[in-house]
C-alpha positions as CSV (number, residue, x, y, z in Angstrom):
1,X,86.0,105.0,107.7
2,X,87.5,101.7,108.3
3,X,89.6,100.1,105.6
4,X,86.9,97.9,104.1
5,X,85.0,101.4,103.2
6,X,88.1,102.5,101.7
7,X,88.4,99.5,99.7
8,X,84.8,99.7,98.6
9,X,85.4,103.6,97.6
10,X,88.2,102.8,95.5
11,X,86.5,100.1,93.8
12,X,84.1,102.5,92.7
13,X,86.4,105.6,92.3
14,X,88.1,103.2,89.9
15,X,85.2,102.4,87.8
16,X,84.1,106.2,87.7
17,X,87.7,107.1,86.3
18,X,87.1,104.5,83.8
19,X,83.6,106.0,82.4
20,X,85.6,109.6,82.8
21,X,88.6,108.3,80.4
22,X,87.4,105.8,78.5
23,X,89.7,103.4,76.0
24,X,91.7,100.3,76.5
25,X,94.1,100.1,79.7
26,X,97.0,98.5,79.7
27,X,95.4,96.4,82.8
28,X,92.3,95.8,81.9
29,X,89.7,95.6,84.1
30,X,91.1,94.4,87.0
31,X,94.3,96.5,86.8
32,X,91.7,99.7,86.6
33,X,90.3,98.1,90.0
34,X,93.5,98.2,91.8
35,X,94.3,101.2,90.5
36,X,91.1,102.9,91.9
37,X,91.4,101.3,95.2
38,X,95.3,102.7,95.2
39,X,93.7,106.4,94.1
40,X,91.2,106.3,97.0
41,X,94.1,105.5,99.2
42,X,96.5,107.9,97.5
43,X,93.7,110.8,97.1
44,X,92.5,110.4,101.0
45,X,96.3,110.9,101.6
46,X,96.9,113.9,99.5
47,X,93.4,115.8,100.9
48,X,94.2,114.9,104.1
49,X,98.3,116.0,104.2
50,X,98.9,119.5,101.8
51,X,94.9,120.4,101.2
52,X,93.9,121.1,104.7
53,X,91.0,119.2,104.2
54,X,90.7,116.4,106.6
55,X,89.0,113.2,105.5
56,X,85.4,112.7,106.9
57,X,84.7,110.0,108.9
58,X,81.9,109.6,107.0
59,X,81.3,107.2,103.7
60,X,78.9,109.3,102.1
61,X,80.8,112.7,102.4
62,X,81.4,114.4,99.1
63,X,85.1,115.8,99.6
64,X,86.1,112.2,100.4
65,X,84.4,111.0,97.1
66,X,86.0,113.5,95.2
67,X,89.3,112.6,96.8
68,X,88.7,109.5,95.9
69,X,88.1,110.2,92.2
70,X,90.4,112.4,91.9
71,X,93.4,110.2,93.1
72,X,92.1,107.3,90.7
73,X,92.4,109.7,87.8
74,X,95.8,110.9,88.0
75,X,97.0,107.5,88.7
76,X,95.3,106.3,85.5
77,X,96.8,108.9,83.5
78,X,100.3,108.3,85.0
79,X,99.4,104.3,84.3
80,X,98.5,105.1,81.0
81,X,101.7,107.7,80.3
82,X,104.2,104.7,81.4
83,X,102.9,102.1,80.3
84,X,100.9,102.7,77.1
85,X,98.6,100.3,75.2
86,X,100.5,97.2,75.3
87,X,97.3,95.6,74.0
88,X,98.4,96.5,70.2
């Protein structure tokens, strides 16, 4: 997958960890974005290096999608852990 794919993936990853934990982010919209499209990145990283589970080459595999999500959620929760609601 070329980087464009990984772009896309995160953009969506970052939207599904939205619907997953819903509430107001410090970010916003946009902030959620990036950080989906740094949990793809981050999660493709992590499956790849200590799981043993190499990423697929291709877009529609599931482990890469779960990856994906997965990454995006633990960097909204650390997001949300550091930086709070700063919307109050």
């Amino acid at each position: 997958m070329g980087i464009i794919s990984w772009i896309f993936l995160g953009l969506v990853a970052g939207a599904i960890a939205k619907l997953l934990l819903p509430g107001r982010d410090p970010g916003g919209f946009v902030g959620t974005t990036l950080i989906g499209v740094a949990g793809a990145f981050i999660g493709g990283w992590i499956s790849a290096r200590w799981l043993d589970h190499p990423i697929s080459k291709h877009f529609y595999d599931g482990a890469t999608w779960a990856a994906a999500i997965g990454g995006s959620l633990v960097l909204l929760i650390a997001y949300r852990l550091l930086f709070g609601n700063s919307r109050d």
